[in-house]
C-alpha positions as CSV (number, residue, x, y, z in Angstrom):
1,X,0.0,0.0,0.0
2,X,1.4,3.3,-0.9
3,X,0.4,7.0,0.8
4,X,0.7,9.9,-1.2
5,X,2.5,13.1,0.3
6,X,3.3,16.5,-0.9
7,X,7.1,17.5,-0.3
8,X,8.7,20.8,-1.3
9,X,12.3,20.7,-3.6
10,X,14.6,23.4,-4.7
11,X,14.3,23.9,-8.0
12,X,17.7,22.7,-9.3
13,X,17.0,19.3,-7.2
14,X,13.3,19.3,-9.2
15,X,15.1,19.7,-12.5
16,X,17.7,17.2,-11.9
17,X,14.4,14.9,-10.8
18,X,12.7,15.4,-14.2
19,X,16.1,14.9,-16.0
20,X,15.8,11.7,-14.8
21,X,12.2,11.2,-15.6
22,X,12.9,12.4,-19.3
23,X,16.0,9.6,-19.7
24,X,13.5,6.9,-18.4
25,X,16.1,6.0,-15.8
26,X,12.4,6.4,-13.8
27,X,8.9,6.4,-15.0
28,X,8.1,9.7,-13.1
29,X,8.7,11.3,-10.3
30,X,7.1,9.8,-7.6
31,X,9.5,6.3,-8.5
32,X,12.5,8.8,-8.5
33,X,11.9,10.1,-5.0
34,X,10.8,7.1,-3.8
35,X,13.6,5.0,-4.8
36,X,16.0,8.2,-3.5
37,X,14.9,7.7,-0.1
38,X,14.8,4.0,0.0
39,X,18.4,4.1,-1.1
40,X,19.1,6.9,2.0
41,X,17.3,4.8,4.1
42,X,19.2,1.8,3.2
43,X,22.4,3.7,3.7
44,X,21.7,5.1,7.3
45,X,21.0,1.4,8.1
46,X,24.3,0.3,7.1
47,X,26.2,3.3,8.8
48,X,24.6,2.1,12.5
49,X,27.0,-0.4,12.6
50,X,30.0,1.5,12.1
51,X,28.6,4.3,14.2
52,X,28.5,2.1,17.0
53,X,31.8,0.3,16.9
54,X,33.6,4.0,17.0
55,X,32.0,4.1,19.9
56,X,34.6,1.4,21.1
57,X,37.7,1.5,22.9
58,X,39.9,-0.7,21.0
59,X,42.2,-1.3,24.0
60,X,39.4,-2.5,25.7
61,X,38.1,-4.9,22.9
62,X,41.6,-6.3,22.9
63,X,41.4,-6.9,26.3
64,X,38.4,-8.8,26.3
65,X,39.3,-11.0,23.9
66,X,42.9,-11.6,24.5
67,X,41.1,-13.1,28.0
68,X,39.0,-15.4,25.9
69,X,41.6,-16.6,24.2
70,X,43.5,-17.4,27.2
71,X,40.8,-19.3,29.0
72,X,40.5,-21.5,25.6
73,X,43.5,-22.2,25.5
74,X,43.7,-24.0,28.6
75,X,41.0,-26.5,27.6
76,X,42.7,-27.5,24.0
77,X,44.1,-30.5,23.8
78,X,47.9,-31.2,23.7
79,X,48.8,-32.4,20.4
């Protein structure tokens, strides 16, 4: 199901818009925009990720795993 909306553009944004609707890269305009913020969308999504592991303190991470990697070490077998 789709909703229409109204949204207001700057003018050089609307004419790059219908430069896009003229090459058929999109049907019209309403499949430009919508595809535009899918695509933002999409791309916010992906930066979470990375936004959250800056929030890391590396020497910290280390840390934690240079522990885990001690504790399985002592339960490998001798070869």
């Amino acid at each position: 199901m789709k909703t229409k909306v109204a949204v207001t553009l700057d003018s050089k944004v609307l004419e790059q818009l219908d430069e896009l609707v003229v090459s058929r890269t999109f049907p019209n305009r309403s499949q430009a925009i919508e595809a535009a913020v899918v695509d933002k969308l999409a791309r916010i999504q992906h930066t979470r990720l990375a936004r959250e592991c800056a929030k890391l303190n590396p020497l910290d991470e280390q840390k934690l795993a240079d522990e885990g990697l001690a504790a399985d070490t002592e339960t490998w077998p001798a070869y």
